[in-house]
N, C-alpha and C positions, 0 to 999 in steps of 0.2 A: 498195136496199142497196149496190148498187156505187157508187153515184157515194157515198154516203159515204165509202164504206172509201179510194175513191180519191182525195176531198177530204181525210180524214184524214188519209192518205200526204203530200200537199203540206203539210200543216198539219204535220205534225211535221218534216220536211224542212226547213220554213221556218225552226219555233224552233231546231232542231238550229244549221242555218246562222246565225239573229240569235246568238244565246247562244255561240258559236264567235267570232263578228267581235267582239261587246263582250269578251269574255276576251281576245281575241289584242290589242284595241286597246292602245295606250301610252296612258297618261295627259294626254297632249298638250294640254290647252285651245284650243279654239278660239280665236285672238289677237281682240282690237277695238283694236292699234294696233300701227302699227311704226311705228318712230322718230314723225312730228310726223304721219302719215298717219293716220287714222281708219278701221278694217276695218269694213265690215257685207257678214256671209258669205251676206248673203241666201238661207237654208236655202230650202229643196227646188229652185233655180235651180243651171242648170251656169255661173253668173257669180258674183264678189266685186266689191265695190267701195270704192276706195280712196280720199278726200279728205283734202284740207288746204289750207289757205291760204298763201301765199308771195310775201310784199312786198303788192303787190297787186295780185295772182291768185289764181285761183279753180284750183285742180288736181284732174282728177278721174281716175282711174285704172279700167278696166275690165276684169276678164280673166275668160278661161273656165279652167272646168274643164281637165284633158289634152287637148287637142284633135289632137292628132300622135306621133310618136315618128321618132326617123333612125337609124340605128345611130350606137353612141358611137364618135368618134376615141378610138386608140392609138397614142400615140406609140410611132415604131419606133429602136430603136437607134441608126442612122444620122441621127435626126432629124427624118425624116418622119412622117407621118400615115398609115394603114389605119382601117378602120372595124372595130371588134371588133363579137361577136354580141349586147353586151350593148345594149339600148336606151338614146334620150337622148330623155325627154319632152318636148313642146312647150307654149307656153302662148300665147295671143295677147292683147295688152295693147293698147286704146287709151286712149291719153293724150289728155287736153283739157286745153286752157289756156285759160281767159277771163280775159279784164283790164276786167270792166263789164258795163254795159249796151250793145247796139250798136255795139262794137266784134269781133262777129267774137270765132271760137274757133279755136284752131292745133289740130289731132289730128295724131297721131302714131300710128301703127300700128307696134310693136314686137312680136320674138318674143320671150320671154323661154326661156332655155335654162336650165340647172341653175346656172352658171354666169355669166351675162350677157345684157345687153339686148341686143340686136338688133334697129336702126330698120330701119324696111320701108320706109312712106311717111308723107311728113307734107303736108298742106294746109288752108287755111285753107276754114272752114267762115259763110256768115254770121250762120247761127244751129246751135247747138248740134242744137236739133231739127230743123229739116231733114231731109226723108228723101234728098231730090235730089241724084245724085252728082254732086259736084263736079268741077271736072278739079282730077286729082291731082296732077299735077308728073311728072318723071321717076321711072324708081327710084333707088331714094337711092345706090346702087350706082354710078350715072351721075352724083351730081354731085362735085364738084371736091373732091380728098380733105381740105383742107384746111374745109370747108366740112363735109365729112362732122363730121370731127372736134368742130368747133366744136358741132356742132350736140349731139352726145354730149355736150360740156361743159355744156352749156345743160340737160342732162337731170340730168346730174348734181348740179350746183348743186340742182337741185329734187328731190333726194333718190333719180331713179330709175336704178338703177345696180345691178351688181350684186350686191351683197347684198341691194337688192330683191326681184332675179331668186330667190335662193337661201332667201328668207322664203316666194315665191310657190310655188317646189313644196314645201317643207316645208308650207302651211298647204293645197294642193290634194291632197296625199298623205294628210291628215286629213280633208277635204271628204271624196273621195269616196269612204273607207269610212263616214262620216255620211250621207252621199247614200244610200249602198248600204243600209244597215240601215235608215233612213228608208223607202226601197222596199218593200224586204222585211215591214218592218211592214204599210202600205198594201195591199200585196199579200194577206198572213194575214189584216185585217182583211175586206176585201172578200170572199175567201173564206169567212170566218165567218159573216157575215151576210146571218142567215135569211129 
């Protein structure tokens, strides 16, 4: 008789919780495209994944779920910067570029902030699948700001930029209360069953 009452207890605790998260949700649809990009939110995965084609390239975009948080910058009066209490979420985006067959794939490891992309490192891969790490290059912090730059442009041309960055937590702000209530289901289920 206990372990029921006490499975009961979870089991309403659960609906209480699913039935509160679909109420409080906004109507948001899950996107399957920004701009020329093609979204698959691959449900019950902490990954999205982004395609599209460009000239002739193959672009595949990769990101997790919130994987971080930093405090947010506030700008101060005089100018400068402080970090206020409120969080600024992280996201980590790698980019592939292939041009073919057996030519070798460029990745790009980017953060994306609320805000904007952020290259980490980029290197050339010779196959996409490869698990073998590569030598990376410097950090990209280290190369020649001019080159830095450039390199941003080349991202941007190919759409990822930020208002990418700004599509990517608007649609992982949706994920992961579909994530959560997905859980929570799984969770009641399991316990249900006799």
């Amino acid at each position: 008789m206990r372990k029921e009452a006490f499975e009961g207890n979870i089991l309403r605790l659960l609906r209480n919780e699913i039935q509160y998260e679909l109420q409080s949700a906004s109507t948001f649809k899950s996107a399957t495209k920004f701009g020329s990009f093609v979204v698959d939110g691959r449900a019950g995965e902490r990954w999205i994944t982004l395609k599209k084609r460009h000239a002739d390239e193959d672009i595949k975009l990769e990101g997790t779920m919130f994987d971080g948080a930093v405090p947010a910058p506030t700008p101060t009066k005089d100018g400068g910067v402080i970090n206020s209490d409120e969080m600024q979420m992280h996201i980590t985006v790698i980019v592939t570029i292939s041009k073919g067959e057996g030519d070798g794939v460029l990745q790009i490891t980017c953060s994306a902030w609320p805000d904007c992309v952020e290259i980490k490192r980029l290197f050339i891969r010779a196959n996409e699948n490869i698990i073998a790490e590569p030598y990376s290059g410097p950090q990209f912090t280290e190369l020649d700001d001019e080159l830095q730059e450039s390199l941003y442009d080349y991202l941007e041309e190919r759409g990822i930029n930020d208002e990418l960055a700004a599509f990517l937590h608007q649609y992982m702000k949706q994920k992961d209360k579909t994530e959560y209530v997905r859980w929570m289901e799984r969770v009641k289920a399991f316990i249900e069953r006799k």
